[in-house]
C-alpha positions in Angstrom: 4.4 -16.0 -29.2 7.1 -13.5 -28.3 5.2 -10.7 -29.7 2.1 -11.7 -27.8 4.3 -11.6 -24.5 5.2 -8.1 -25.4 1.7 -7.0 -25.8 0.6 -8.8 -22.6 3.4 -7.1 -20.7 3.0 -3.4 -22.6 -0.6 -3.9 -21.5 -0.3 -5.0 -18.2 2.0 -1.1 -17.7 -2.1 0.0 -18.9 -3.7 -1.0 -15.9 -6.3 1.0 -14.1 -4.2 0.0 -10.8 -0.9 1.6 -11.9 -2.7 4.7 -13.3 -4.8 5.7 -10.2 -1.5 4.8 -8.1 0.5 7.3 -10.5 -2.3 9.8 -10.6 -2.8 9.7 -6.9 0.5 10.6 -6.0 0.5 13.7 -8.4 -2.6 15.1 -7.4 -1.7 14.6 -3.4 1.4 17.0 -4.9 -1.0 19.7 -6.5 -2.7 20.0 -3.6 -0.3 20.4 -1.6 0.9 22.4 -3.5 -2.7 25.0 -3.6 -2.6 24.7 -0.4 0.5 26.2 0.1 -0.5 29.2 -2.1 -3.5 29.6 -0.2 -1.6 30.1 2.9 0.6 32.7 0.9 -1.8 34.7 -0.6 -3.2 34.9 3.0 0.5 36.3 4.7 0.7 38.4 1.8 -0.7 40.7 0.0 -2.4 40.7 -3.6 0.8 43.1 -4.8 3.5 41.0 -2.5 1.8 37.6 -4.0 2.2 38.5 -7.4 5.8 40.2 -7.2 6.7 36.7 -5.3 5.3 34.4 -8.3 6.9 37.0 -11.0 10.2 36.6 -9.5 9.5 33.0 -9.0 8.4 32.4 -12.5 12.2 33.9 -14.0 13.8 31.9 -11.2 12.2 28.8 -12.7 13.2 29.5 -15.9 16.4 30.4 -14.9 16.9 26.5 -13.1 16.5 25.2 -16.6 19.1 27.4 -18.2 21.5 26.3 -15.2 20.4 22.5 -15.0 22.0 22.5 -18.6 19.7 19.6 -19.9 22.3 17.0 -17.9 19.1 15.7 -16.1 17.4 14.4 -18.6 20.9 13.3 -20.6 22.7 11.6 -17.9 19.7 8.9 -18.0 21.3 6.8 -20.7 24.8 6.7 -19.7 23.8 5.9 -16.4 21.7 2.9 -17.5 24.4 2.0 -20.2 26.9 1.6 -17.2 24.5 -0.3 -15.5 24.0 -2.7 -18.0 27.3 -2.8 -19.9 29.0 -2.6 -16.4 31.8 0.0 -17.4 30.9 2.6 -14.8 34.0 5.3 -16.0 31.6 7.7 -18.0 29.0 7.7 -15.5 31.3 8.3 -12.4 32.8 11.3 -14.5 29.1 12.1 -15.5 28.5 12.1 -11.4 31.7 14.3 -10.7 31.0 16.8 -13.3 27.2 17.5 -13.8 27.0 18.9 -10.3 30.1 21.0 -10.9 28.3 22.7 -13.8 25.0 23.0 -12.5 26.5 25.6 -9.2 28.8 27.2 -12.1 26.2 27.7 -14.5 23.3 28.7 -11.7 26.2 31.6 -10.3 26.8 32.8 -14.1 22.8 32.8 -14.6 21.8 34.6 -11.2 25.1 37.0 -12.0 23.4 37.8 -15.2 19.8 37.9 -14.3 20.4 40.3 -11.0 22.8 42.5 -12.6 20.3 42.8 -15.5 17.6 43.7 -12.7 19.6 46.3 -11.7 19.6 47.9 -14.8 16.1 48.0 -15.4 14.3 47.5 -12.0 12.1 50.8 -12.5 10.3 48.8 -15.1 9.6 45.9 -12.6 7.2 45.7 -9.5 9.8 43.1 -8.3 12.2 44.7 -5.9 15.8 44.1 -5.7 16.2 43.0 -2.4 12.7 40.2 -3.2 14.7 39.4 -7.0 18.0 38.6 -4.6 16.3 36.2 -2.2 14.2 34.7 -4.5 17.2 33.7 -7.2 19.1 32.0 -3.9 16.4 29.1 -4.3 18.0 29.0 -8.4 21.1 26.0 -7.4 18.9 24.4 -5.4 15.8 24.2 -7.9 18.4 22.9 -10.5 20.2 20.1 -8.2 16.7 18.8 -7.4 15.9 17.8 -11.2 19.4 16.5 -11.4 18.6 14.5 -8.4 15.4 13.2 -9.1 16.3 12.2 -12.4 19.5 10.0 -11.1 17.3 8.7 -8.3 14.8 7.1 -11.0 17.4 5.8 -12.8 18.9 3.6 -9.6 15.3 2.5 -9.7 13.9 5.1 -6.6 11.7 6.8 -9.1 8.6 6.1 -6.5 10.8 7.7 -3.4 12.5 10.2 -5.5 9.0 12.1 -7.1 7.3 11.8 -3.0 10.7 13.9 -1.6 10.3 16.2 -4.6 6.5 16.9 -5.1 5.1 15.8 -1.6 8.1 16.4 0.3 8.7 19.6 -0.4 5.5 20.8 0.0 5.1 19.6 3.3 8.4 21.5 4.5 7.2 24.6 2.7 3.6 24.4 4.5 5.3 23.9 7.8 8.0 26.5 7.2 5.0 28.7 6.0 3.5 27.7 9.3 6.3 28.2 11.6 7.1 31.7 10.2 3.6 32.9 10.6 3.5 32.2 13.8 7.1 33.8 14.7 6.3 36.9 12.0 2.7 37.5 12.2 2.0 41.1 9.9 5.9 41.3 9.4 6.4 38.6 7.3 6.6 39.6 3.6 8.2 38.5 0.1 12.0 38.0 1.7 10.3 35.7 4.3 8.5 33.9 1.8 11.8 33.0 -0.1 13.8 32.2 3.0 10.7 29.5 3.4 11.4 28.1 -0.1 14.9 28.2 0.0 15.6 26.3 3.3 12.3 23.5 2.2 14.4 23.6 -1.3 17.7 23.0 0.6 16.2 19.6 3.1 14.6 18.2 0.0 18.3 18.6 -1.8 19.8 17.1 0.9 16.8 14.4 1.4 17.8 13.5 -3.0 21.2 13.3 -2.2 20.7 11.2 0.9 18.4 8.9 -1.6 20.9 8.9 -4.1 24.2 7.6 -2.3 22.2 4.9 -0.6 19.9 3.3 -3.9 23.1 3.9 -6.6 25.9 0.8 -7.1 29.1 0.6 -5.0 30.5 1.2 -8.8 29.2 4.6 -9.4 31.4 6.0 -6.2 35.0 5.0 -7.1 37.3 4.2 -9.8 38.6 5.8 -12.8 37.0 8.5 -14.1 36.8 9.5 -18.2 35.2 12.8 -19.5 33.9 13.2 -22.8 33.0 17.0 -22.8 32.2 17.2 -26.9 29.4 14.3 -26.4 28.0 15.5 -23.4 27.2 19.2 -25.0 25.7 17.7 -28.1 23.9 15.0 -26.3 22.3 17.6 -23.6 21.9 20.5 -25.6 18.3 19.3 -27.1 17.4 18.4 -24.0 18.4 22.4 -22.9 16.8 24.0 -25.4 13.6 22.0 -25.4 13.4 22.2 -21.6 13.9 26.6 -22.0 11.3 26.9 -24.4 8.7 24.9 -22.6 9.4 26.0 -19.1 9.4 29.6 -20.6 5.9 29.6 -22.5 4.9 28.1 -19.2 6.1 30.9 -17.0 5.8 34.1 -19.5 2.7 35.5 -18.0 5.0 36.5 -15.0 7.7 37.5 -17.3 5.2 40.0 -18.8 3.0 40.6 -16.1 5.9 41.5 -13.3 8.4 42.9 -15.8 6.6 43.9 -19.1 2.9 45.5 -17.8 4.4 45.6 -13.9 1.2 45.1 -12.0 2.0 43.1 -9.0 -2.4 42.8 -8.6 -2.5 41.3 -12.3 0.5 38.9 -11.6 -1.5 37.6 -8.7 -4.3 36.8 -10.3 -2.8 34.8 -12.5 -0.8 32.8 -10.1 -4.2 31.8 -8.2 -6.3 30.4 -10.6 -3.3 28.8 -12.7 -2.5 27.1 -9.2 -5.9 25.6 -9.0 -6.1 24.9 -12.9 -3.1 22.7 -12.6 -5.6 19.9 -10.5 -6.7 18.8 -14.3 -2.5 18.9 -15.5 -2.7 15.7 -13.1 -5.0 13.8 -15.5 -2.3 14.1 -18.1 0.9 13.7 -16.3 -0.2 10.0 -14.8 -1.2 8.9 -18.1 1.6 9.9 -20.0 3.7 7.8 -17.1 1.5 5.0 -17.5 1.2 4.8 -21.6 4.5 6.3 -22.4 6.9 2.8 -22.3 3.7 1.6 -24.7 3.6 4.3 -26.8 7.7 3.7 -27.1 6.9 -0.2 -27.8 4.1 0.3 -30.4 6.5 2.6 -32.3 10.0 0.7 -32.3 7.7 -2.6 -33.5 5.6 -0.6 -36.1 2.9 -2.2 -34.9 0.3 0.2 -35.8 -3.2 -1.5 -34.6 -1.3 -1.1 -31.2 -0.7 2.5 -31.8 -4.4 3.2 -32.4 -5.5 1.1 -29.6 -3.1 3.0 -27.4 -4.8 6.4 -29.0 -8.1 4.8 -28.2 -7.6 4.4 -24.8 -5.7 7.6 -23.9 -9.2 9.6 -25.2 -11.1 6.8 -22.8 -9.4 7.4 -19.8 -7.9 11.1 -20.4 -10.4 12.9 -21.8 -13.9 12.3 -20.3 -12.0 13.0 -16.9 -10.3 16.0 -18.0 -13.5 17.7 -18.9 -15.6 16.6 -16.5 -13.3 18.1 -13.9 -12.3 21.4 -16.2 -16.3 21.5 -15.9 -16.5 20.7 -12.2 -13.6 23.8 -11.6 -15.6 26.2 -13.6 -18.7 25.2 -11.5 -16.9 25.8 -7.8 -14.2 28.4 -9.4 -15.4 31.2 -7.3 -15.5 28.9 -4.4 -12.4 27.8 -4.6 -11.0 31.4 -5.6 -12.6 32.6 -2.2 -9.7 30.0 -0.2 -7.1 32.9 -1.6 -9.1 35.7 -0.3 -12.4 38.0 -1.9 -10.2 39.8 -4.1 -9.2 36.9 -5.9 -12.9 36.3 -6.5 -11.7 38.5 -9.8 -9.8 35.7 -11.4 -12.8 33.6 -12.2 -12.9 33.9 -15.7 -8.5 33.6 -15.8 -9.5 30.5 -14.4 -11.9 29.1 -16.5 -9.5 29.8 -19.5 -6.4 28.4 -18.1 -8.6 25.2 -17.7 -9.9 25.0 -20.7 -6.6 25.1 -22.5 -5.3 22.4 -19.8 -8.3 20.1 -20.6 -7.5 20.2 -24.3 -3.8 20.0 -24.2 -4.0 16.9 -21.9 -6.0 15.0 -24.5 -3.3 15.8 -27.4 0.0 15.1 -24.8 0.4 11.3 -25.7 1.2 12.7 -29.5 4.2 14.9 -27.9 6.2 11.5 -26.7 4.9 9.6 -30.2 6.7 12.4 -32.0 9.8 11.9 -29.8 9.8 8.4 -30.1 9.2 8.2 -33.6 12.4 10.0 -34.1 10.9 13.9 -33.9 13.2 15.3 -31.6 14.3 18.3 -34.0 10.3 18.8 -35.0 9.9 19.1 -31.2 12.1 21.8 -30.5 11.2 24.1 -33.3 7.5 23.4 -33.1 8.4 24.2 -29.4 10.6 27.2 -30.2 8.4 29.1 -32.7 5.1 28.8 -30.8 7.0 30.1 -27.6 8.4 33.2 -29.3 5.0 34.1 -31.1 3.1 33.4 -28.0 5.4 35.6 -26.0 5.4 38.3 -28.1 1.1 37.9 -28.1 1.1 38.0 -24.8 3.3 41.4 -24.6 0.7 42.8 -27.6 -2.4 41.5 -25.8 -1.2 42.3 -21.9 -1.3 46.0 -23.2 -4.8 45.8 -24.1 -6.4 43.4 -21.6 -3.7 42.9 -19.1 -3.9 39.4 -17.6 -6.9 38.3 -19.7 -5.0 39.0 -22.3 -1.8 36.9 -21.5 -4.4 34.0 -20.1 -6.1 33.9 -23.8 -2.5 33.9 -25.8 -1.1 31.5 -23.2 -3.9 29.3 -23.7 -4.2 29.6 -27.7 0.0 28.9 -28.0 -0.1 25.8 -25.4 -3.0 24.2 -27.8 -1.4 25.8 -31.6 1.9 24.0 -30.3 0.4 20.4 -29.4 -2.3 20.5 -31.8 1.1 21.1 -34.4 3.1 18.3 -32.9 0.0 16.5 -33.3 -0.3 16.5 -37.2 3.2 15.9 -36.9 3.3 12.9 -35.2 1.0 11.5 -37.3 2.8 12.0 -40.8 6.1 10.5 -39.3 4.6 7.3 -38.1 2.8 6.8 -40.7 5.4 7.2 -43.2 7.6 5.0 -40.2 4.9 2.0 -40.0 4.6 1.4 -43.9 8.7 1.3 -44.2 
């Protein structure tokens, strides 16, 4: 009987309900989110749009390095508190983390500009653009710390609208506002002020959130530090979150640093905007099936397990394709909304959705691995098909530039889940016949 409730309630987290709701609200982000790019690439130029996204694409990197992997580690201390009701941990947790996050964005954006200078004739990002841009660094960093505390005072709903939907609102009216102040003078240092003062509302907006949703508990009393913990607790987190959030961003690495070509670097940025409709398909599943996934695993139940694999192809899958199919179909068309000269990155596009399309339908095996205790296997199967894709992407940016990177990208993304994969599946089953 008790496991039977369990199923019922695992299942019920399944329901096509929940999944359109979750799916929805992503994909009303990514497009709000092309649409802000389209109104970009139209105030700037090709060159200006692709130095802006190769400056954006270190900053992001960068926010990861600074955000310390405290986001994603303060989750369970914060819920043990909540349940256990000793709140000292967690109230030193809340002094500290945002303490570290300024300190370690100042030492990464000391580091990164004064690096810049030293090698800026290599770049087709300018100082003065690098400068601005880096300023949005903190900010980017708080608003995953934020987000993440949010969902665990159970705001995760209100939390993910200010931080996807939100902020792309303010950044289309900012966009919006300064176009019409600017006109022709508005250039990459006014595109960064935009995303730095939408970055800094949506901060506040999280933190506004935050004091009203967490306990009375969290805000006073004593508080107790346990530095040695915290480091070895976030650091997986840290490293996992770099690698991923750098194979993710490398084409700008190499295409604004490496093989400077501002032209190149905006191509790419257009059609892995519109590419990242089908990354929808994948992210609301894997919040839908994930607590499953979790369940299926801790109770070894392994009929479950395939079920659950079962399903994920049923609903993932056909919809992934079909739409990877319908983007290759309307690619130009939707290319044209950036301007003719973007018309050129039809065939960037086509790759970048193929490789999305295949790496949604092998994404459920990247939390099974987790769950099944394959945290370690995560971060070197992580690590290693990061550093050989990156240095692919230098080897093959030389010969055929942006094509190039958009192939090597594309054939690391699917090496690395396609690994985890075969992974997953000898550690549970070795776990289910214990």
């Amino acid at each position: 009987m008790i496991r039977k409730s369990a199923t019922t309630e695992s299942d019920s987290t399944l329901s096509s309900r929940r999944f359109f709701s979750v799916m929805a609200q992503q994909l009303l982000g990514t497009v709000l989110k092309i649409c802000t790019g389209v109104i970009l690439a139209w105030m700037l130029s090709a060159t200006e749009f692709g130095e802006f996204n190769a400056a954006y694409g270190v900053m992001m990197i960068a926010s990861v390095v600074a955000g310390l992997g405290l986001n994603q580690f303060v989750v369970r201390p914060f819920r043990h508190a909540i349940t256990t009701g000793d709140y000292s941990i967690a109230r030193g947790l809340r002094y500290f983390i945002p303490l570290c996050i300024i300190a370690a964005s100042a030492v990464s954006i000391g580091i990164l500009f004064g690096t810049h200078l030293l090698y800026s004739h290599h770049s087709m990002v300018q100082v003065e653009s690098f400068a601005a841009v880096l300023a949005m660094l903190p900010l980017v960093a708080m608003m995953s710390y934020l987000v993440s505390t949010a969902n665990t005072h159970g705001a995760a709903g209100r939390a993910m609208f200010l931080a996807t939907t939100g902020l792309q609102t303010a950044l289309l009216l900012g966009l919006g506002i300064i176009w019409y102040l600017a006109g022709d003078s508005f250039g990459v240092l006014g595109a960064a002020g935009v995303w730095v003062a939408a970055s800094f509302v949506i901060c506040l907006a999280l933190w506004r959130l935050n004091r009203v949703v967490e306990k009375r508990q969290f805000k006073s009393g004593p508080r107790r530090t346990n530095w040695g913990s915290w480091a070895r607790g976030s650091f997986p987190y840290l490293i996992l979150g770099v690698v991923t959030m750098f194979l993710i961003q490398s084409p700008f690495v190499v295409l604004g640093w490496i093989h400077a070509d501002g032209e190149d670097a905006a191509m790419f940025a257009a059609a892995d905007h519109l590419a990242q409709l089908l990354s929808v398909f994948g992210a609301a599943a894997l919040a839908v099936f994930s607590p499953a996934i979790a369940d299926a695993i801790e109770s070894k139940d392994r009929l479950k397990y395939t079920s659950l694999i079962r399903r994920w192809w049923i609903v993932v899958c056909p919809a992934t394709i079909v739409s990877a199919i319908l983007i290759s179909v309307f690619g130009s068309t939707l290319l044209g909304f950036y301007g003719d000269q973007y018309l050129a990155a039809y065939w960037l596009l086509v790759i970048i959705a193929a490789a999305i399309a295949i790496t949604n339908c092998l994404l459920m095996f990247v939390s099974a691995l987790q769950y099944v205790g394959g945290g370690r296997s995560v971060i070197v199967i992580s690590a290693i098909w990061t550093v050989t894709g990156f240095a692919a992407m230098v080897v093959m940016g030389h010969y055929w530039q942006e094509m190039g990177v958009a192939i090597t990208q594309a054939v690391a993304f699917i090496g690395m889940y396609a690994t985890m994969m075969i992974r997953s599946s000898i550690l549970i089953r070795r776990h289910m016949s214990m």
